[in-house]
N, C-alpha and C positions, 0 to 999 in steps of 0.2 A: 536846538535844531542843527543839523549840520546835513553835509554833502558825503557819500558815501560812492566806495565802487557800484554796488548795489542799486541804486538811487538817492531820492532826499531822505528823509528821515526825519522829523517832528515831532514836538510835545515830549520829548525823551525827561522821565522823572526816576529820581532815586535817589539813596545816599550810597556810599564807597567807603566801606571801614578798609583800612588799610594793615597788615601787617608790617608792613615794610615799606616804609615811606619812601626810602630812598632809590628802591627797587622797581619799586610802582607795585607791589606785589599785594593784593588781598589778601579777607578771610574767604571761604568759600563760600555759598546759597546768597551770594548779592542778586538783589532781584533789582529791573531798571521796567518801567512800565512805557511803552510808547504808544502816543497818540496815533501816528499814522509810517508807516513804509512802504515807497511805491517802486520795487522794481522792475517796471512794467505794467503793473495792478496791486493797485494799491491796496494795501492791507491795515487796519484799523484795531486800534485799542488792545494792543498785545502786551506779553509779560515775557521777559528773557531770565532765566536763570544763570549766573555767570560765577568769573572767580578772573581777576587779573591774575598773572602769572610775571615771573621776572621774565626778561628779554623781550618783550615786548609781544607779550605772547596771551591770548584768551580765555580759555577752555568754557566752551556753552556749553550748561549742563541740557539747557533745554529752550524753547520757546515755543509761544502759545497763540494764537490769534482766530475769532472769530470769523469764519470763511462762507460766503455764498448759502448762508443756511447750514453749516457744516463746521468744523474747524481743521484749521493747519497749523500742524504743529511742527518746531525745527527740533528736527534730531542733534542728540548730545557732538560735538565737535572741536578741535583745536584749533584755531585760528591763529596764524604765526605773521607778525608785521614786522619782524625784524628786517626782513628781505621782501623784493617782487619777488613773487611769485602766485602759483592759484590757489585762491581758497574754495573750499569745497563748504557747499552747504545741501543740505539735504532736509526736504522739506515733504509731508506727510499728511493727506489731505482724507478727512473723513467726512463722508454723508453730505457733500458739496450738494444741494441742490441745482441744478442746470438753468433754470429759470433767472434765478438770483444772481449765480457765477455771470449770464449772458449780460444781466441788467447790470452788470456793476461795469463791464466792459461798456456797456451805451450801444451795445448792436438792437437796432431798433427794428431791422429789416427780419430776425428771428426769434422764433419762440420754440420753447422747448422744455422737455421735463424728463425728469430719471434726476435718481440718487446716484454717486462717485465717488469711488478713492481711488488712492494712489498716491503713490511718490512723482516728486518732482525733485531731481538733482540740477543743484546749479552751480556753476564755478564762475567765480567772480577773478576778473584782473586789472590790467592796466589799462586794457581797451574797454572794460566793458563787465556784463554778465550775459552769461545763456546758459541755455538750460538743453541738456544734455540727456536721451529716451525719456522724457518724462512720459507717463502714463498714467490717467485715469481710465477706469474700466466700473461702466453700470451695474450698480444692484442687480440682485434677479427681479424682474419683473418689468427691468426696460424702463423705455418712458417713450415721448412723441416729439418728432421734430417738425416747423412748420417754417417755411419761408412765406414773410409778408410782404414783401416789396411790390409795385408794380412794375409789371414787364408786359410788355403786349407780344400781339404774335407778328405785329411788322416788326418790333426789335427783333425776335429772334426764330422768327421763321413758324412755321407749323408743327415742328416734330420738336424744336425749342420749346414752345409755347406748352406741348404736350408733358416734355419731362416738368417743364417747370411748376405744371397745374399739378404734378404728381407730388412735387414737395413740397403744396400748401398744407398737405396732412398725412404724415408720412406716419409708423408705429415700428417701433424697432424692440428688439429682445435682448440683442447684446448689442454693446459699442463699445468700443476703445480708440479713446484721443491719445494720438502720439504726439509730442510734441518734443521739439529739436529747434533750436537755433539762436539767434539773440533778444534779448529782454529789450533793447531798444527799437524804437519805433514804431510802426499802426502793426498790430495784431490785425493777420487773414485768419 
């Protein structure tokens, strides 16, 4: 287990054949299997493909992890520790169910359905990680958004109360979620 710019990091399994011991340097297709990564949302039971490198340097050939019904996969990368500076990871999301992705966040107040991909770029540094135009964009065929919360019409008025009964069953055709900003803290 260890502490990462990213987040925690868990269950981390493998071995490390080394070409150059003294170097730090591998052979290449090291594969390492982790139990869990939470940079924000936590991600479960993945596979990274890797290769140390001299100078204290990465190169991910790839990783793999089971997502929302769907998978997210990390695109091929160089990760360079010899210095601060940002690393860039870029992350590849297919056939995300909406339902699943909302239940693994714990928002209890929504329900919702449609299929999603997309990319999520994210740079990690010294303060932190965020994530930079990420986009998911629905299947054809949409899905349905529903707010369960309660809200009356003394919280929020009449014409409140109106929009609000409007998004107890909403149906949508297209959507795209943008998302921008840092991986710390409560998700709006």
């Amino acid at each position: 287990d260890l502490a990462a710019a990213f987040g925690p990091v868990s269950g981390i399994k493998g071995q490390v054949q080394f070409t150059d011991l003294l170097a730090l340097e591998s052979a290449p297709g090291q594969i390492a299997t982790v139990a869990e990564i939470n940079p924000g949302v936590a991600v479960t039971d993945g596979v990274i493909e890797y290769q140390l490198l001299r100078d204290l340097k990465v190169a991910v050939k790839g990783g793999r992890w089971p997502f929302g019904g769907g998978t997210l996969t990390l695109q091929p990368t160089l990760l360079d520790f010899s210095s601060p500076q940002d690393r860039n990871l870029t992350f590849r999301a297919d056939g995300v169910q909406l339902r699943q992705f909302l239940q693994q966040l714990d928002l209890k107040n929504i329900d919702a359905t449609g299929v999603f991909d997309g990319e999520l770029p994210m740079i990690f540094d010294q303060s932190g990680g965020r994530i930079e135009n990420g986009r998911l964009v629905v299947r054809e065929g949409g899905g349905t958004l529903a707010y369960l919360g309660e809200l009356t019409e003394e919280d929020l008025g009449t014409w409140g109360n109106i929009a609000f009964q409007a998004l107890r069953s909403l149906r949508y055709r297209n959507l795209e979620l943008v998302m921008n900003g840092p991986l710390a803290g409560d998700m709006v």
